[in-house]
Steps between C-alpha positions, in 0.01 A plus 500: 500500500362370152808731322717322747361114385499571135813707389736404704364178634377394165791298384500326844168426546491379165789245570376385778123421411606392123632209674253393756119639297683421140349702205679690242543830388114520441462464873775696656248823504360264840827471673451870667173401607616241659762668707233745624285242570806352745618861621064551567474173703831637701301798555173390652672197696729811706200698523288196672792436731518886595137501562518186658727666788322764526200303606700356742675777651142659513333179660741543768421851589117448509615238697693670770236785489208250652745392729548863641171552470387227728756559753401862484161392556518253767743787711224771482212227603732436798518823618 
């Protein structure tokens, strides 16, 4: 990922964050940083969303476990 960002990716980043952080040449060692801080922030914001789901999906299944459970347990105190 970082070899991806800064050899190829260097000249774009570069263009691109010259014009909106400003700086020169002395400050064009940042730029990469920058672009992993972006691709990072991706990162953890699609990893909260998977977990996210997965809480969910899990919430549901405890869920519709108690439910069996109760009607499991109401049958046998019927009998």
């Amino acid at each position: 990922m970082f070899l991806l960002i800064v050899w190829p990716g260097g000249s774009i980043w570069g263009t691109l964050f010259s014009k909106m952080v400003g700086g020169g040449v002395s400050e064009s060692f940042l730029f990469p940083l920058y672009g992993g801080l972006i691709l990072l922030t991706g990162v953890v914001i699609g990893c909260g969303v998977v977990l996210l789901e997965e809480i969910r999906s899990l919430r549901k299944e405890i869920e519709a476990l108690k439910k069996e459970l109760k009607s499991k347990e109401s049958q046998s105190a019927n009998v």
